[in-house]
VOPAGU-2260 file (C-alpha; in pm, 1 decimal, decimal comma):
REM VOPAGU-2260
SITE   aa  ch    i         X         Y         Z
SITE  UNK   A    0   10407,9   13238,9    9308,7
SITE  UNK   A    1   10105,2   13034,7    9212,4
SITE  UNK   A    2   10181,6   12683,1    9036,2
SITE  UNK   A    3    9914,4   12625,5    8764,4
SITE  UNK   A    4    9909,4   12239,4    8802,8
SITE  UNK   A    5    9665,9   11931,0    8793,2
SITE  UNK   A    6    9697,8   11542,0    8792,8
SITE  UNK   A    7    9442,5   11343,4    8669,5
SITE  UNK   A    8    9429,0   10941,4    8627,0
SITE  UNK   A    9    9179,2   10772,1    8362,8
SITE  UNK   A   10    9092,6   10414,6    8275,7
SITE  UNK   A   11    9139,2   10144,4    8055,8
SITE  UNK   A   12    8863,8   10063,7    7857,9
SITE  UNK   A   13    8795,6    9686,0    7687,0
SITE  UNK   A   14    8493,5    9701,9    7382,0
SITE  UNK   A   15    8224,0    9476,3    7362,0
SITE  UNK   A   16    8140,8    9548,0    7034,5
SITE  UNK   A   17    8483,3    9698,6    6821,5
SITE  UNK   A   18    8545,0    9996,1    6685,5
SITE  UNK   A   19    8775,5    9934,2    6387,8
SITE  UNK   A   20    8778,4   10186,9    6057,2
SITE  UNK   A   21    8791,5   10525,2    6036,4
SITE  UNK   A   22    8549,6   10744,8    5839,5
SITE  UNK   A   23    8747,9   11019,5    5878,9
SITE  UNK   A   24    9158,1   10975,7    5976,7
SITE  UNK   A   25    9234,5   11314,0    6068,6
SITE  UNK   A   26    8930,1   11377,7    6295,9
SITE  UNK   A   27    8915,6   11023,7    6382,9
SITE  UNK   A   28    8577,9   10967,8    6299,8
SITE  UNK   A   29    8457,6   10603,1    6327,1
SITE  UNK   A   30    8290,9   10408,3    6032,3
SITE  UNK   A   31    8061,5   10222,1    6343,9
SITE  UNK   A   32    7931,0   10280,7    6728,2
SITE  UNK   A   33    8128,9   10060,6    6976,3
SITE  UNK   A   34    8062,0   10044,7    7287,3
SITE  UNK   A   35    8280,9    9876,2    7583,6
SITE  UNK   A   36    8359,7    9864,1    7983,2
SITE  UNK   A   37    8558,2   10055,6    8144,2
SITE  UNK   A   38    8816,8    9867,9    8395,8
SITE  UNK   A   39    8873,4    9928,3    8768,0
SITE  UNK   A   40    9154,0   10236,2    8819,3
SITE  UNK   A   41    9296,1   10048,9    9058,4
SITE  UNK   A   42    9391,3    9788,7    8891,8
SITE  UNK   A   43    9486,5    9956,2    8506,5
SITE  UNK   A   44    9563,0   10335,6    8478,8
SITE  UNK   A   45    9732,3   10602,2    8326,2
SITE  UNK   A   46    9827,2   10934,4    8578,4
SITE  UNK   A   47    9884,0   11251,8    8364,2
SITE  UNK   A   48   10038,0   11580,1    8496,0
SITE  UNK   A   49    9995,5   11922,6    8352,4
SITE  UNK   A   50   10162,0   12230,9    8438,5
SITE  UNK   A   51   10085,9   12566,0    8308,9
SITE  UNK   A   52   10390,8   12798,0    8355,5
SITE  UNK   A   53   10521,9   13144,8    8169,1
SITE  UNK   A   54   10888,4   13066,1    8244,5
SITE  UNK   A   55   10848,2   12734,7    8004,5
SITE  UNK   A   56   10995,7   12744,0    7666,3
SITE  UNK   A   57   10735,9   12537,7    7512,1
SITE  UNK   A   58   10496,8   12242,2    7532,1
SITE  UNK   A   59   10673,1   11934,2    7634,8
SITE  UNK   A   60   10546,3   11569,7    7725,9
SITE  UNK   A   61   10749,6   11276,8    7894,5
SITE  UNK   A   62   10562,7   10944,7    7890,0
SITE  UNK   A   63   10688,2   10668,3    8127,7
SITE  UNK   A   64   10965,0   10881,1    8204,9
SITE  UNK   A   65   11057,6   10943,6    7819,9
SITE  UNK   A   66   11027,8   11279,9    7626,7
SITE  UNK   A   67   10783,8   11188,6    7329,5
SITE  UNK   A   68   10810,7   11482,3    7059,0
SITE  UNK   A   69   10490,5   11687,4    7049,6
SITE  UNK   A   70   10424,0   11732,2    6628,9
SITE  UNK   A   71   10309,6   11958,6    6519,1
SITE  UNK   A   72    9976,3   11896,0    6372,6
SITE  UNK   A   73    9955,7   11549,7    6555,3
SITE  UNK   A   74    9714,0   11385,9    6800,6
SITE  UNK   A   75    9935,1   11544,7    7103,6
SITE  UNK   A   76    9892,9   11894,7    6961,3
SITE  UNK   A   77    9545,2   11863,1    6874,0
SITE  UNK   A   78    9458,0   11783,4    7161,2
SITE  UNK   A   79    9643,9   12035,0    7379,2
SITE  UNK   A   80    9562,7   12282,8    7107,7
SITE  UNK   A   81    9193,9   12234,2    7127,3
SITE  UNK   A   82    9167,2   12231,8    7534,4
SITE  UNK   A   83    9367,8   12568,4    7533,2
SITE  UNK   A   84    9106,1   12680,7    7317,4
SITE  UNK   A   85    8863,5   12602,7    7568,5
SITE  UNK   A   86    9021,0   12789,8    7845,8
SITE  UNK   A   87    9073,8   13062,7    7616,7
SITE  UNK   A   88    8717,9   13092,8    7532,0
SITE  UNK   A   89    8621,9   13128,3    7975,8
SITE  UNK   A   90    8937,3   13397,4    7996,6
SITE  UNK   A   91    8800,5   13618,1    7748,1
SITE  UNK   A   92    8425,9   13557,1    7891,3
SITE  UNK   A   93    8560,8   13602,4    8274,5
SITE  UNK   A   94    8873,3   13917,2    8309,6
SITE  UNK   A   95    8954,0   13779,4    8630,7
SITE  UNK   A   96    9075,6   13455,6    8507,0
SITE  UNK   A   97    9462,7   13438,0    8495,8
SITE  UNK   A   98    9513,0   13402,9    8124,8
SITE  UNK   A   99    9707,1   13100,9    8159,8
SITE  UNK   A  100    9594,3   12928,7    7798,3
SITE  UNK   A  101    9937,7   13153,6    7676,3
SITE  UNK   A  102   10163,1   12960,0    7870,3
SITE  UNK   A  103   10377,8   12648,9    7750,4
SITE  UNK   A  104   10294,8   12283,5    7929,3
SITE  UNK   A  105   10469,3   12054,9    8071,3
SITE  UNK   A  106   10338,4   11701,4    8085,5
SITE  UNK   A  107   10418,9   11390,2    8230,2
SITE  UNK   A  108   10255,3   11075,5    8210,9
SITE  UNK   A  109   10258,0   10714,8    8298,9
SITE  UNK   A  110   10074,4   10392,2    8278,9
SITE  UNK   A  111   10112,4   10084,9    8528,9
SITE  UNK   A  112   10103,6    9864,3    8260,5
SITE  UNK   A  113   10313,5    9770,0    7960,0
SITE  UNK   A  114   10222,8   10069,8    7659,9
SITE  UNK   A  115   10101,6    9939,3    7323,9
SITE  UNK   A  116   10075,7    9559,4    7426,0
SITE  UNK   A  117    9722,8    9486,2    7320,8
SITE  UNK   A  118    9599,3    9660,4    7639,3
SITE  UNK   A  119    9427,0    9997,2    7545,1
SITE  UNK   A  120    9732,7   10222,8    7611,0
SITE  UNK   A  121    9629,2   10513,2    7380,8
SITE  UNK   A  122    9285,8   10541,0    7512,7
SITE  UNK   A  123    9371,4   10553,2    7930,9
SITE  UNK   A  124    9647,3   10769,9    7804,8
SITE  UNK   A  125    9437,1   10979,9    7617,1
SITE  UNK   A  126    9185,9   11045,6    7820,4
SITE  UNK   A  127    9442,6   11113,0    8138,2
SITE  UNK   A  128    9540,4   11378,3    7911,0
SITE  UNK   A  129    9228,5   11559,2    7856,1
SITE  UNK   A  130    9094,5   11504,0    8252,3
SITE  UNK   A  131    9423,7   11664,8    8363,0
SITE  UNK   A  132    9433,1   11968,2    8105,1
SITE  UNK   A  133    9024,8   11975,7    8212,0
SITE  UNK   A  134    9128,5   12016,6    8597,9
SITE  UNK   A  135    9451,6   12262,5    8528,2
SITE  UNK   A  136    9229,7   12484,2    8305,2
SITE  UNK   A  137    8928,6   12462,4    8508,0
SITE  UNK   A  138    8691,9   12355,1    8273,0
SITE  UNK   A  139    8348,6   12321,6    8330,8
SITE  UNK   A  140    8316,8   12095,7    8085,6
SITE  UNK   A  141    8089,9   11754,6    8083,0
SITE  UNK   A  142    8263,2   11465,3    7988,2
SITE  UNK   A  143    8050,1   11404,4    7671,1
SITE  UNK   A  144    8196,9   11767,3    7540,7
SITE  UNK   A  145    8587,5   11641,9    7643,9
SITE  UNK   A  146    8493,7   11289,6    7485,3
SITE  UNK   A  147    8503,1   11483,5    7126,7
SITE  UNK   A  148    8843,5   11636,6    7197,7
SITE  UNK   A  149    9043,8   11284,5    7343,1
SITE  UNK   A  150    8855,3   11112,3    7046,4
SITE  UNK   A  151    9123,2   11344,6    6835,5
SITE  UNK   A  152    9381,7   11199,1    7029,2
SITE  UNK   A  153    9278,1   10831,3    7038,5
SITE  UNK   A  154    8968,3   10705,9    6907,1
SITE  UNK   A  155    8876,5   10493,0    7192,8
SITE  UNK   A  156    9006,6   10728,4    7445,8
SITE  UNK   A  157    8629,2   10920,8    7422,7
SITE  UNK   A  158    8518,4   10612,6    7605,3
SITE  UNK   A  159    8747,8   10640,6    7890,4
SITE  UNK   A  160    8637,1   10939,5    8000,0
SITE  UNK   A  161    8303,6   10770,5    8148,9
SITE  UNK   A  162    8271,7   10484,3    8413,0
SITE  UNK   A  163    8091,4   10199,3    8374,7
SITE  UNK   A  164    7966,2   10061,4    8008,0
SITE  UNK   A  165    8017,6   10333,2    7720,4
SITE  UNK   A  166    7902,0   10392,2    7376,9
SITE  UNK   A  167    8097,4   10578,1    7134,8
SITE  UNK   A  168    7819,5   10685,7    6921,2
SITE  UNK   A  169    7952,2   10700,3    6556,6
SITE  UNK   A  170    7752,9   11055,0    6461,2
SITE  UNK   A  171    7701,5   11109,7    6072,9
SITE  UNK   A  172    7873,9   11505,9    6071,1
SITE  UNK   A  173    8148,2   11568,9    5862,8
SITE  UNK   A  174    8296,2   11798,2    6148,5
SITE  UNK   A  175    8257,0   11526,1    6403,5
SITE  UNK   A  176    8031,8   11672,7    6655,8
SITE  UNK   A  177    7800,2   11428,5    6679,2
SITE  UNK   A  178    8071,3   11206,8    6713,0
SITE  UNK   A  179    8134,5   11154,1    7133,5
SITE  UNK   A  180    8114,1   10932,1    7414,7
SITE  UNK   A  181    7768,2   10875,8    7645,1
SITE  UNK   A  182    7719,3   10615,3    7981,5
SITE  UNK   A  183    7513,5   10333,0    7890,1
SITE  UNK   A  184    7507,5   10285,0    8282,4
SITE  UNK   A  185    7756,0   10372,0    8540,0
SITE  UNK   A  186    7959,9   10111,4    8722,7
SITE  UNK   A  187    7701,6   10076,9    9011,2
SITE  UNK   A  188    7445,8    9987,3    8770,5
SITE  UNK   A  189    7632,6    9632,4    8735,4
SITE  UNK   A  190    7942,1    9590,1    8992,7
SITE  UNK   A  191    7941,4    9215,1    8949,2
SITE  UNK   A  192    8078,9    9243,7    8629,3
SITE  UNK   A  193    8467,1    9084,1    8665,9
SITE  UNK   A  194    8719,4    9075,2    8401,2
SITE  UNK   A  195    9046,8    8814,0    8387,7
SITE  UNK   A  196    9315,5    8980,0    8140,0
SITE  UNK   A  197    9567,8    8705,0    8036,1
SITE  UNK   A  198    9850,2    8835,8    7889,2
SITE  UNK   A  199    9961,1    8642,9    7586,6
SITE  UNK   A  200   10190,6    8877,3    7481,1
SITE  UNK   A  201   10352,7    9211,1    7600,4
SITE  UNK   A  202   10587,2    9300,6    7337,5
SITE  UNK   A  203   10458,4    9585,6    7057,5
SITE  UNK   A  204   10218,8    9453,5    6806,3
SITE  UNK   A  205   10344,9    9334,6    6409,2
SITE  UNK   A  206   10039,5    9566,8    6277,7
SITE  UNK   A  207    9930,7    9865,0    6431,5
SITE  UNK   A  208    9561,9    9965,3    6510,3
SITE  UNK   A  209    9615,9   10272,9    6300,3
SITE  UNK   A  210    9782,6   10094,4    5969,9
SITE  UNK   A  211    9552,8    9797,3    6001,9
SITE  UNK   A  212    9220,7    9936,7    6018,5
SITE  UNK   A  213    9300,0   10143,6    5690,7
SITE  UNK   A  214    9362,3    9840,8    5542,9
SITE  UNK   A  215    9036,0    9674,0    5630,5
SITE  UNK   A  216    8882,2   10015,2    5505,4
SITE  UNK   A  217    9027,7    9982,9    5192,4
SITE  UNK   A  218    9001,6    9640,6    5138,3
SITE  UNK   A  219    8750,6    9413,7    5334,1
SITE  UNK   A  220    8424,1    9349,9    5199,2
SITE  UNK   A  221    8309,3    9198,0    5488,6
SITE  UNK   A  222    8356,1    9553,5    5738,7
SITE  UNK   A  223    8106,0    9670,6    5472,3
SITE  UNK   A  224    7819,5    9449,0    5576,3
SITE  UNK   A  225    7956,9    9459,6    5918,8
SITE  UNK   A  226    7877,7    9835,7    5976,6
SITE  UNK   A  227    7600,2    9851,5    5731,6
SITE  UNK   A  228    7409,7    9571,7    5904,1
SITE  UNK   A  229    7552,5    9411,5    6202,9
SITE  UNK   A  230    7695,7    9653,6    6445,4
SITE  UNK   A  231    7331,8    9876,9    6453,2
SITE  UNK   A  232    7123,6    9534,8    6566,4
SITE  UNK   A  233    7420,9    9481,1    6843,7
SITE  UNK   A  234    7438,2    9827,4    6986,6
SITE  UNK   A  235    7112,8    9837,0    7089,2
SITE  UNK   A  236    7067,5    9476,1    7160,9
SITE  UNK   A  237    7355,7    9486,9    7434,7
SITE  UNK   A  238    7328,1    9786,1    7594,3
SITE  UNK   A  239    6936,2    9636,9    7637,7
SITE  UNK   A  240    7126,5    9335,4    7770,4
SITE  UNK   A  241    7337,8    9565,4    7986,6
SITE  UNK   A  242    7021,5    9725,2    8135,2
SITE  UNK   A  243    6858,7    9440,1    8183,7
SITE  UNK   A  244    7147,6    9262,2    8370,6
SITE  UNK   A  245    7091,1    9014,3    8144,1
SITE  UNK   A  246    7482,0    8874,5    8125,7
SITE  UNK   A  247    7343,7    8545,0    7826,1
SITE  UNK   A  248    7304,3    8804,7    7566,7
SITE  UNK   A  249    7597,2    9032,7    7699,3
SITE  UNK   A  250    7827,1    8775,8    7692,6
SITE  UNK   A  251    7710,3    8603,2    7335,8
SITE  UNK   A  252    7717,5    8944,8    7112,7
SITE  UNK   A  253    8030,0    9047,0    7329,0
SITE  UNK   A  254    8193,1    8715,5    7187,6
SITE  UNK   A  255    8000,8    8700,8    6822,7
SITE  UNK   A  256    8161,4    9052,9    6818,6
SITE  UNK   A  257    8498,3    8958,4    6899,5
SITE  UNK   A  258    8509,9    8722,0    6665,3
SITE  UNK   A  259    8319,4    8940,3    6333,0
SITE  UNK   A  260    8595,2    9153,9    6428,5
SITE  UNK   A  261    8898,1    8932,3    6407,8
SITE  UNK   A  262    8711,0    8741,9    6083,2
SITE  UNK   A  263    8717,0    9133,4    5935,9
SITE  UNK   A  264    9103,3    9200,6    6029,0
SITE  UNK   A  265    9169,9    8821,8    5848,2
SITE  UNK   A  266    8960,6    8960,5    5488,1
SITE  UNK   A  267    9202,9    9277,0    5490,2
SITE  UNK   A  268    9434,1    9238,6    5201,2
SITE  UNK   A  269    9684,7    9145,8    5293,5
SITE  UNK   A  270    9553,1    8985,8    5604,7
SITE  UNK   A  271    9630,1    9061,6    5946,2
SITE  UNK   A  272    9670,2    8803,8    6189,4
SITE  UNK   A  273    9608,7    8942,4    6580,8
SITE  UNK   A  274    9541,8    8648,4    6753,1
SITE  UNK   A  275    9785,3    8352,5    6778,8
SITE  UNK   A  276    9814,0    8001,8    6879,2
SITE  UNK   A  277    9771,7    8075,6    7310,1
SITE  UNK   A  278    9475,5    8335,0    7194,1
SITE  UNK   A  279    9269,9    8008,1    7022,9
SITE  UNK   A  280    9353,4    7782,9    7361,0
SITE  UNK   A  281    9172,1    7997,5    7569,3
SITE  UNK   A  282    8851,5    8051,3    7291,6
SITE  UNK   A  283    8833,7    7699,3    7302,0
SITE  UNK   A  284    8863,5    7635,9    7712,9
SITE  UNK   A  285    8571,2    7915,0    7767,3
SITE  UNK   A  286    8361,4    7788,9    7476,3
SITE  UNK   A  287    8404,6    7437,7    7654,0
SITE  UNK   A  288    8316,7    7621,0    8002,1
SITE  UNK   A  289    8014,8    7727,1    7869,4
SITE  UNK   A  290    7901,2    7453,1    7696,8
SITE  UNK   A  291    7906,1    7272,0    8009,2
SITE  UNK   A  292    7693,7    7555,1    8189,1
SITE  UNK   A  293    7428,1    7529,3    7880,7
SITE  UNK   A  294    7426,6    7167,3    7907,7
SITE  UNK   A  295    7323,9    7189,4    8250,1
SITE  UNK   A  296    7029,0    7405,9    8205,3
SITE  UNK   A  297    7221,0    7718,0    8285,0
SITE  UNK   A  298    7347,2    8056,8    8094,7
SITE  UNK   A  299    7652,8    8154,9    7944,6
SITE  UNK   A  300    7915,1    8231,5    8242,8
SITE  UNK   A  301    8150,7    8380,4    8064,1
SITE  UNK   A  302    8268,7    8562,3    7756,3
SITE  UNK   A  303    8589,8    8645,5    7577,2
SITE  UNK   A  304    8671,0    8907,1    7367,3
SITE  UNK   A  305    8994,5    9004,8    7225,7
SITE  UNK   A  306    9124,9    9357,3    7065,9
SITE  UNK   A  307    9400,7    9382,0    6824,2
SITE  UNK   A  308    9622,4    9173,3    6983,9
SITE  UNK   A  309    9647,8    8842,8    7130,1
SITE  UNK   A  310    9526,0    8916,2    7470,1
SITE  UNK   A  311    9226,2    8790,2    7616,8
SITE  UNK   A  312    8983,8    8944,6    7825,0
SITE  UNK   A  313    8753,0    8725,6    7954,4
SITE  UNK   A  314    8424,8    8882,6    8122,8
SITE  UNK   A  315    8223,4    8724,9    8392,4
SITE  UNK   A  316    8008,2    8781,1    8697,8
SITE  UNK   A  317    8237,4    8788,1    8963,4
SITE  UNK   A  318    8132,4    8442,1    9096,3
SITE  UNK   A  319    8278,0    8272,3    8811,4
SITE  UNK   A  320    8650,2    8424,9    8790,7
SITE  UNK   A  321    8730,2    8162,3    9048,9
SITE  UNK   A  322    8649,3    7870,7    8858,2
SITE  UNK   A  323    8804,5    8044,3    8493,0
SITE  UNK   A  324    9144,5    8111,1    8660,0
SITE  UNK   A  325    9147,3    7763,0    8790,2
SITE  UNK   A  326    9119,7    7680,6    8433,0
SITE  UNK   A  327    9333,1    7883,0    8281,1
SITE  UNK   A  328    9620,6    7806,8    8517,0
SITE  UNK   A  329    9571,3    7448,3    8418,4
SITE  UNK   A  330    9661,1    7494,4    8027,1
SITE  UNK   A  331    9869,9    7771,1    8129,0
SITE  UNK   A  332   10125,4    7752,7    8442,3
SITE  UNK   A  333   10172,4    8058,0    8550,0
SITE  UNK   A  334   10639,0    8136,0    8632,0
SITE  UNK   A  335   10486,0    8439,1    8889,4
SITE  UNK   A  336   10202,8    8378,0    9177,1
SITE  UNK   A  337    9881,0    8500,9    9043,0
SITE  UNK   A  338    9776,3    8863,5    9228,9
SITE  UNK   A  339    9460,4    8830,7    9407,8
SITE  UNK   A  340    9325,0    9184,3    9468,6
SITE  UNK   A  341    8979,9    9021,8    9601,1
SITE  UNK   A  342    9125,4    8749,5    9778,8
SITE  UNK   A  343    8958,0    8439,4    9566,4
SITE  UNK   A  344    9233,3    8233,0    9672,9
SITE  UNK   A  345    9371,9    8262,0   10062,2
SITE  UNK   A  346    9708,4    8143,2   10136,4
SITE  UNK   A  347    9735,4    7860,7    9941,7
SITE  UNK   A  348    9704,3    7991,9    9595,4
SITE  UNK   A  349    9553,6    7923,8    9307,8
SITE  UNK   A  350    9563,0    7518,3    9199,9
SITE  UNK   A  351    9516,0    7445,2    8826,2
SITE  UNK   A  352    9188,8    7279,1    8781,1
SITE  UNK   A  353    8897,7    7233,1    8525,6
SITE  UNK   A  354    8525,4    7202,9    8626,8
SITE  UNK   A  355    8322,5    6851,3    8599,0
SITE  UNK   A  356    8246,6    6675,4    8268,7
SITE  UNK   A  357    8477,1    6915,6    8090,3
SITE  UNK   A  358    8648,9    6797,3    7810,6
SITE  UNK   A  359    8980,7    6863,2    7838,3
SITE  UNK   A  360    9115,1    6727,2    7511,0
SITE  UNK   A  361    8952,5    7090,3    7368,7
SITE  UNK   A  362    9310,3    7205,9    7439,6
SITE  UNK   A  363    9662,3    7096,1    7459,8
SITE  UNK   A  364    9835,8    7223,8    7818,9
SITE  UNK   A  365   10104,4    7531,2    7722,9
SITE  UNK   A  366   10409,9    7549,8    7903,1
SITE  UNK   A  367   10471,7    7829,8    8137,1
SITE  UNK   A  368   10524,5    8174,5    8019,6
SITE  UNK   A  369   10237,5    8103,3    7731,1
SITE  UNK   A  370   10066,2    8333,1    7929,2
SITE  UNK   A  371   10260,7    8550,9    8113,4
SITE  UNK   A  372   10049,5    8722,2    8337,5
SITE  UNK   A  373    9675,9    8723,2    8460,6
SITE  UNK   A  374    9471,6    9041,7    8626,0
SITE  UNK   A  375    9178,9    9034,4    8766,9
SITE  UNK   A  376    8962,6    9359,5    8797,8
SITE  UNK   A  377    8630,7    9497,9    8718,9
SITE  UNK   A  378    8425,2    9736,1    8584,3
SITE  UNK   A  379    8545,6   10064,9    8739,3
SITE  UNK   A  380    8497,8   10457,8    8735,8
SITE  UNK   A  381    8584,5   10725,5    8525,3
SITE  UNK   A  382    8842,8   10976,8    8555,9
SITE  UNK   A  383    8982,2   11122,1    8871,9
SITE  UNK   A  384    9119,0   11418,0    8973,4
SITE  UNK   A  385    9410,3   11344,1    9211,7
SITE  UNK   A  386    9570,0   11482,9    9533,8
SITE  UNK   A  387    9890,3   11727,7    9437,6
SITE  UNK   A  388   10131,6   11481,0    9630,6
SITE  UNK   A  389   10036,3   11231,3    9357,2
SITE  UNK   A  390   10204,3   11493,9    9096,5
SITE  UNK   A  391   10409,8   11304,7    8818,0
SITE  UNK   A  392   10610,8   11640,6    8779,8
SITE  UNK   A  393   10870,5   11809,3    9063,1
SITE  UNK   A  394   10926,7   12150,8    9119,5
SITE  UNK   A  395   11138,2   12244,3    8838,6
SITE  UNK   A  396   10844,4   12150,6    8616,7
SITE  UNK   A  397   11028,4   11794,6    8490,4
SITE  UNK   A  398   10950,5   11472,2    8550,0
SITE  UNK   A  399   10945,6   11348,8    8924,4
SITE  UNK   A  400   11264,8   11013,7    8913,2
SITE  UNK   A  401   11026,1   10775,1    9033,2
């Protein structure tokens, strides 16, 4: 008997410039653009599952190993509901085509990271979802037309469907179709773009995304004149920057960004606080780091930016990470050895250190566990379609013990 199965992976994604408000909340439709990188697979991923089968009872979904309820009416639903519809539409053009859009799901998925910790969950999760229903249905779908169906799901999950640096172009329809996902430039465009994740904090967040941005809707002045004014200029001025290589004006409207962003969540009332005490250390250290760069006739060399949460992610061309995790592991002691996928390091590990004429008095040193973790990656492709041994689900159709 045929098994109606595919396994897809997608990647986290990190904005540049933030996509926070909601135009529309059931549609997700954003009040501005965004745009962002998408991080290396192998490094941060979510793996999704999805079997098709007639003996099912009904559509089920296990994430990391726990059933999640599928609501009706809810992002899950939506979004399985709308890629059915898609495979519905080819079995009624095509009679050949096993009509497997009647069948119940099964789907299991799982991240190698820890879910809703400031690290874009949702969106890798999202879009994992969407690739992997894409590859069991057989879609021949481009990834701009399954960008409006995981932006139902998650709104930044529409960027995770590319590689490389993404806008999520806002649109202006009421029924959101002008509201999707298109490459600014894929990965190989710009390899040497790095990224350092330091993980301030891996516990669930006080304020969720989806609460807080309402607020700021409702409430903030100041997102007003952002998306009325600001965010336009930036769109175009980065991905210009982003064309042009040109990693001074990436990384200043990356951090300007960052911070409008984080000034907007503070003038919701009430106010929402993401960012904490460890999140201001390391603005201060990479402000520092650059200054010194500037000073000597140089560029920018690096730029943080943090989402909502106190996580940073710090971008740089790749020769820099060397020098920032030096510097980071000297405010921050790190309880685990850092993991050094490109091998910055060698055998003796990395020894906390700051660069010359840097001030250190900028910051106080943090004891260990401050931050609890640091990853390095880069900018990294879009989804994949995997190899059936890499199935998240066994033959009975439930999730593999792993």
């Amino acid at each position: 008997m045929t098994v109606y199965q595919a396994t897809a992976s997608a990647p986290v994604n990190i904005a540049c410039i933030k996509y926070w408000g909601k135009r529309d909340t059931k549609l997700i439709l954003p009040t501005n653009s965004s745009l962002s990188v998408t991080l290396d697979q192998d490094h941060l991923r979510s793996t999704t599952t999805s079997r098709a089968d007639p003996s099912f009872k009904k559509d089920r979904l296990w994430l990391n190993g726990e059933e999640e309820e599928i609501k009706e009416g809810g992002r899950l639903a939506t979004c399985i509901k709308e890629m059915r519809g898609l495979r519905r539409q080819l079995e009624e053009r095509d009679a050949s085509l096993r009509k497997i859009s009647g069948y119940p799901v099964h789907i299991s998925s799982r991240n190698n990271f820890p879910t809703a910790a400031g690290l874009a969950s949702s969106a890798s999760g999202f879009a994992a979802l969407v690739a992997s229903l894409a590859a069991l249905y057989q879609l021949p779908t481009d990834a701009s037309r399954l960008s409006l169906i995981a932006r139902q799901g998650s709104g930044s999950a529409c960027r995770s469907l590319f590689g490389g640096f993404v806008a999520w172009q806002m649109g202006e329809k009421a029924d959101g179709s002008d509201s999707y996902a298109v490459q600014v430039a894929p990965r190989e465009h710009w390899p040497d773009i790095h990224a350092l994740i330091c993980v301030v904090s891996d516990d669930k967040k006080g304020t969720s995304s989806t609460s807080g941005m309402q607020r700021t809707v409702e409430t903030s002045t100041l997102l007003q004149h952002r998306i009325k004014h600001v965010v336009p200029e930036r769109m175009q001025k980065i991905s210009e920057a982003i064309l042009a290589r040109d990693f001074d004006t990436f990384a200043r409207i990356t951090m300007q960004d960052s911070n409008q962003f984080h000034a907007v969540a503070l003038d919701t009332d009430p106010p929402i606080f993401y960012m904490n005490d460890v999140s201001r250390a390391i603005i201060a250290l990479i402000v520092e780091y650059n200054r010194i760069a500037v000073a000597n006739g140089g560029k920018l060399k690096a730029a943080y930016t943090y989402d909502a949460g106190p996580n940073a992610v710090i971008y740089a061309p790749k020769e820099n990470i060397k020098e920032i995790v030096e510097l980071i592991v000297k405010y921050f002691p790190q309880a685990e050895a850092f993991k050094d996928p490109f091998g910055l390091f060698g055998t003796q590990g990395v020894q906390g250190k700051v660069i010359e004429g840097f001030n250190e008095a900028v910051a106080k040193p943090f004891p260990v566990g401050a931050v609890k973790g640091l990853i390095h990656t880069r900018v990294g492709d879009g989804p994949r379609t995997l190899a059936a041994e890499e199935a998240l689900l066994a033959e009975d159709g439930l999730p593999k013990k792993l």
